[in-house]
C-alpha positions as CSV (number, residue, x, y, z in Angstrom):
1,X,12.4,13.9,13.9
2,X,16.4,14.3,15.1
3,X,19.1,13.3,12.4
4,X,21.0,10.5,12.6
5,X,23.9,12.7,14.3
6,X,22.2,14.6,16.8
7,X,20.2,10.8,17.8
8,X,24.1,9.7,17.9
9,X,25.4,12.6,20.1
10,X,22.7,12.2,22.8
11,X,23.8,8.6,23.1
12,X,27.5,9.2,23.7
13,X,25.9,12.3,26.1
14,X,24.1,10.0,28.1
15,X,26.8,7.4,28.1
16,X,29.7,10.0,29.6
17,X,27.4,11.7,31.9
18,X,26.5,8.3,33.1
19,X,30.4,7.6,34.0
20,X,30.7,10.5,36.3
21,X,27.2,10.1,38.2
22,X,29.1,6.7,39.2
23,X,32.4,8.2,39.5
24,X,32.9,11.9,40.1
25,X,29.4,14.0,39.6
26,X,32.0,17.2,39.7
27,X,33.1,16.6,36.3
28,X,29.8,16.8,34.7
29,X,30.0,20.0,33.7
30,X,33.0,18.6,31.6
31,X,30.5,16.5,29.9
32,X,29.6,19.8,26.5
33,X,33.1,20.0,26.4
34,X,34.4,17.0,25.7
35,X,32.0,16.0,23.0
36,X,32.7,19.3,21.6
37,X,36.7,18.5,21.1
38,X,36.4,14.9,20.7
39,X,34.1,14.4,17.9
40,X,34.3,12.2,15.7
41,X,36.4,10.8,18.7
42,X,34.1,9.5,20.9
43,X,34.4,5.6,21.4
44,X,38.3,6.7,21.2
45,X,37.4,8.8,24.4
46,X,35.1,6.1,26.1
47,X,37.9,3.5,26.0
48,X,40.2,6.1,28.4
49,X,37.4,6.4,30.4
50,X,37.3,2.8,30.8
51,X,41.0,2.7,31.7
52,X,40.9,5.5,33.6
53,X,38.0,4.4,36.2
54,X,36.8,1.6,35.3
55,X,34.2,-0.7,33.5
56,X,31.5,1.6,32.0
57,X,28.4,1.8,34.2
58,X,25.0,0.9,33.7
59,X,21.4,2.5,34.4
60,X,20.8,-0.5,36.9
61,X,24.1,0.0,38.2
62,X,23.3,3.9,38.7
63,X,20.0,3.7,40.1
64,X,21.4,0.9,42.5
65,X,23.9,3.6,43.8
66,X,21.3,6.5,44.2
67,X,19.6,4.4,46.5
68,X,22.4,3.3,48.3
69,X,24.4,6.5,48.0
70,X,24.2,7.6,51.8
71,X,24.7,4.0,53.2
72,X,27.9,4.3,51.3
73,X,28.8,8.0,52.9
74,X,28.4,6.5,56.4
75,X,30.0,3.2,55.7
76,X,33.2,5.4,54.3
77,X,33.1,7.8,57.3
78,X,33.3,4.6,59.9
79,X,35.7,3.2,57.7
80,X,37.8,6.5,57.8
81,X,38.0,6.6,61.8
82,X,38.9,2.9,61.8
83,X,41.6,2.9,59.7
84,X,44.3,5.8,59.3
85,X,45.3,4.4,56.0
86,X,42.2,4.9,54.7
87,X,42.9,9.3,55.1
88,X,45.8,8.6,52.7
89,X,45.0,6.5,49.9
90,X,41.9,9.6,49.9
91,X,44.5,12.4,49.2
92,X,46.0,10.2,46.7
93,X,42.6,9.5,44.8
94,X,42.4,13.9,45.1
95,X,45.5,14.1,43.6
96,X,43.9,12.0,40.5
97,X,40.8,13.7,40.4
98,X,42.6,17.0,39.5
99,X,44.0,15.8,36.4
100,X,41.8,17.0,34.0
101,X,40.2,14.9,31.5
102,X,40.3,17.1,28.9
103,X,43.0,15.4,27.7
104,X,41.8,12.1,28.5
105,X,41.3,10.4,25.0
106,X,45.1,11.7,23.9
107,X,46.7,8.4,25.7
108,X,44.2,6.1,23.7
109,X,46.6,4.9,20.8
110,X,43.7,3.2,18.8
111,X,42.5,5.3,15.7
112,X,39.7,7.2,15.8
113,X,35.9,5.3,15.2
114,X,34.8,7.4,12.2
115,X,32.1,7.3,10.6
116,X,31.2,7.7,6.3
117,X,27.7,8.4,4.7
118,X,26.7,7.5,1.3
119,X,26.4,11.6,-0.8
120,X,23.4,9.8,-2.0
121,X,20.7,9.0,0.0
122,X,22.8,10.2,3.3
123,X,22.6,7.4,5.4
124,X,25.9,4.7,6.7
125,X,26.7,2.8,3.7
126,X,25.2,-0.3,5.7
127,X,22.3,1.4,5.8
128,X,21.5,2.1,1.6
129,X,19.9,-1.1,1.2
130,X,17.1,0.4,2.7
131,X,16.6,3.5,1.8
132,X,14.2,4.3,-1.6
133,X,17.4,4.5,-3.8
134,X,19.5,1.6,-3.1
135,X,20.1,1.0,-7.0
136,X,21.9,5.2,-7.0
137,X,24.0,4.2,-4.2
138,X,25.5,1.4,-5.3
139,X,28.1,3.0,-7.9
140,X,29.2,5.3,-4.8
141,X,29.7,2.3,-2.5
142,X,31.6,0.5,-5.1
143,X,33.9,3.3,-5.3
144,X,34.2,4.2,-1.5
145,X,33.9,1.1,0.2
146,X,33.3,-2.0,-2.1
147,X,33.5,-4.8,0.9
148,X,30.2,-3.5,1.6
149,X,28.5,-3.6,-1.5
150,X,29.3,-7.8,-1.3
151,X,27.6,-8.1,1.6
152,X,24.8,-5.9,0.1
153,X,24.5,-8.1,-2.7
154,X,24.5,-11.0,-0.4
155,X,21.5,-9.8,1.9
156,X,19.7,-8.7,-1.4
157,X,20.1,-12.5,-2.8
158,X,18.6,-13.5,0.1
159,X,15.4,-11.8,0.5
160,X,14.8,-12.5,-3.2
161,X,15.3,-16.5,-2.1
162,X,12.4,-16.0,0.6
163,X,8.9,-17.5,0.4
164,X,7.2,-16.4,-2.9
165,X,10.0,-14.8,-4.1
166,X,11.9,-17.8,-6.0
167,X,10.8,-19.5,-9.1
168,X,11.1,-23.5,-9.8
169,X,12.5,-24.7,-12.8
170,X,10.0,-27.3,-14.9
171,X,13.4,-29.2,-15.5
172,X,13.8,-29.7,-11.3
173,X,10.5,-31.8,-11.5
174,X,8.8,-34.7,-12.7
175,X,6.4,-34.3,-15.3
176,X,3.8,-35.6,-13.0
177,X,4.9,-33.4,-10.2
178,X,3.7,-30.4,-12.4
179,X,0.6,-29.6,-11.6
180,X,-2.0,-27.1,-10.1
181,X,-4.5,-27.9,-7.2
182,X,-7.1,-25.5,-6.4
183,X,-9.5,-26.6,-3.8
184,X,-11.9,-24.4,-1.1
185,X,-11.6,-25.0,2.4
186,X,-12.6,-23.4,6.1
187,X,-10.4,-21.7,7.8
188,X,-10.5,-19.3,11.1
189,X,-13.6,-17.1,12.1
190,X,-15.4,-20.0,9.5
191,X,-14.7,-18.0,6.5
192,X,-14.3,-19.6,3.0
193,X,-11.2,-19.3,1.0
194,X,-9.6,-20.6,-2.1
195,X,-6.8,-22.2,-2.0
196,X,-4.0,-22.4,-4.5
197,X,-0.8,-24.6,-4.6
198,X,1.8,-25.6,-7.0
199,X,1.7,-22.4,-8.7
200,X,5.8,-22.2,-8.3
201,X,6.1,-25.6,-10.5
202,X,5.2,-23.8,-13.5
203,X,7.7,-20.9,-13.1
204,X,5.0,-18.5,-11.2
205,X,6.0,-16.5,-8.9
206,X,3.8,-16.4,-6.0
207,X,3.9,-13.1,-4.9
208,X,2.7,-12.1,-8.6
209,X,-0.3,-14.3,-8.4
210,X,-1.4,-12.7,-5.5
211,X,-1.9,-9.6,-6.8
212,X,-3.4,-10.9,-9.9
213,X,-5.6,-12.5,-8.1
214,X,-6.7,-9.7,-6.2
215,X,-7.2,-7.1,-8.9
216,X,-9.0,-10.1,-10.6
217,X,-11.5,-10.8,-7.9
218,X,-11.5,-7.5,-5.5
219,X,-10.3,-9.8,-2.6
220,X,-7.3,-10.2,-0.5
221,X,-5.2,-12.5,-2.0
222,X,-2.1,-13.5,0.0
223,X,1.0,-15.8,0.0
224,X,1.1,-18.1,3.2
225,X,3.3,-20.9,4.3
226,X,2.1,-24.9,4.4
227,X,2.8,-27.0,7.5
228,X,4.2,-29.4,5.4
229,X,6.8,-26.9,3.7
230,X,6.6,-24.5,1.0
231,X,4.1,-21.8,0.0
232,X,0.7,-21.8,-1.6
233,X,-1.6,-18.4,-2.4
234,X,-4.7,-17.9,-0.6
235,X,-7.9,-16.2,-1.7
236,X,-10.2,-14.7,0.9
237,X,-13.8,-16.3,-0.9
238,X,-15.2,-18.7,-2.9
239,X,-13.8,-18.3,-6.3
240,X,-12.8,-21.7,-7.5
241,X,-15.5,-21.3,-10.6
242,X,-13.9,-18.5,-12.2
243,X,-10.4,-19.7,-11.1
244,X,-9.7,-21.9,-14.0
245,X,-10.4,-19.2,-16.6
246,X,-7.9,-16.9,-15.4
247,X,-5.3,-19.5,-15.0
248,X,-5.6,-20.8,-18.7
249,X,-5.6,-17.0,-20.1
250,X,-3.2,-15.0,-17.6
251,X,-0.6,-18.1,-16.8
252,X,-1.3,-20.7,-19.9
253,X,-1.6,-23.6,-17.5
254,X,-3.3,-26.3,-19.5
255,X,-7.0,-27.7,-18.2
256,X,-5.4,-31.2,-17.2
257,X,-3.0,-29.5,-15.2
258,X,-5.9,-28.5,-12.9
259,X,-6.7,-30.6,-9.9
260,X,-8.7,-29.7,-7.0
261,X,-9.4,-32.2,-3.9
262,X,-12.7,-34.1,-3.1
263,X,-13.1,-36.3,-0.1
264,X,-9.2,-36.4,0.9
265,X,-8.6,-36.9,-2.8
266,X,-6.7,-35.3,-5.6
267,X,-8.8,-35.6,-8.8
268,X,-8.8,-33.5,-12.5
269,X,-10.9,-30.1,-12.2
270,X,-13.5,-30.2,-14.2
């Protein structure tokens, strides 16, 4: 698999050779050069390309030029017997064309783009949150460029806030509001599962259930979201006879905190 850099060079390869096939295919030979003295330089050099012939092509825009490339040749060559002024803004454009732009990025007055990677895991510093060793990187991002670690942190905090993630706190709710309903239902392909909801109103985390639930019942056990908001933990089977034991011994729920629902109603499990 190619490294970060050499992924990074073929991109700002493609993107100059992609300049001269729209505006002067007899520079791009120039193309190995260029990279080779301007690196690290690049966008810096892509800018004086910009203000040197104009806006940076596309690949619609080239492949619309291949296949209009020789209309264009004859339209310039009745053009060019039509108008004599035509022969001398030509010489003028030659005269350009031999400056050499080797030296093209020097009249660019804008620092250099640069780029930094973390001496821990080797990747941008935007990039350590997902590597395998996030919590290592931290101390060097802290030192070397700290405005990053705060955003970090920020993304971090939220993809601990999604679904099944979060925990309730008791005091947020009514006593009444705490509760447990475990119920079965049908659901695609007519296959039975066990549903389980208001887990998160005792300070469970969803996610954690799941896979006790799982290892408990060797079934896929799964966090999904209500259409009326919030989560709930699905059980692929008919388990809600063993259910109750494993709630009162792994989570300490108390029996008249279990409900379950019989004929569109909420009533005690029993």
């Amino acid at each position: 698999m190619a490294s970060y850099e050499e992924t990074l060079a073929k991109i700002y390869e493609e993107r100059l050779c992609n300049f001269y096939k729209k505006y002067d295919e007899s520079k791009l030979q120039q193309v190995p050069t260029l990279l080779t003295k301007y690196k690290g330089k690049e966008e810096q050099l892509l800018r004086a390309m910009v203000q040197k012939y104009g806006p940076e092509p596309t690949p619609e825009e080239l492949a619309e030029d291949d296949d209009d490339e020789e209309d264009v040749e004859e339209a310039t060559q009745v053009a060019g017997s039509k108008d004599e002024g035509v022969t001398e803004i030509k010489e003028e454009l030659a005269e350009d064309d031999d400056d050499d732009d080797d030296d093209l990025a020097e009249e660019d007055d804008e620092p250099p783009f640069k780029l930094i990677y973390c001496d821990v895991c080797g990747l941008p510093p935007e990039y350590c949150e997902y590597g395998d060793n996030y919590e290592k990187c931290v101390p060097w991002i802290k030192e070397n460029c700290p405005h990053l670690l705060k955003e970090c942190i920020s993304v971090d905090t939220k993809k601990k806030n999604k679904r099944g993630g979060g925990v309730l706190k008791k005091k947020e709710l009514s006593e009444d509001k705490i509760r447990l309903i475990v119920y079965t239902e049908t659901r695609s392909r007519k296959k039975t599962v066990t549903v389980v909801d208001g887990l998160e109103t005792f300070g469970i985390k969803l996610k954690d259930a799941a896979k006790i639930f799982g290892r408990k019942f060797a079934s896929s056990s799964s966090v999904k979201d209500k259409d009326t908001g919030g989560s709930e933990v699905v059980i692929q089977g008919d388990v809600i006879f063993d259910l109750p034991d494993l709630l009162q011994s792994e989570f300490k729920i108390p029996q008249s905190k279990l409900f379950t629902k019989e004929g569109g109603k909420i009533v005690p499990l029993r």
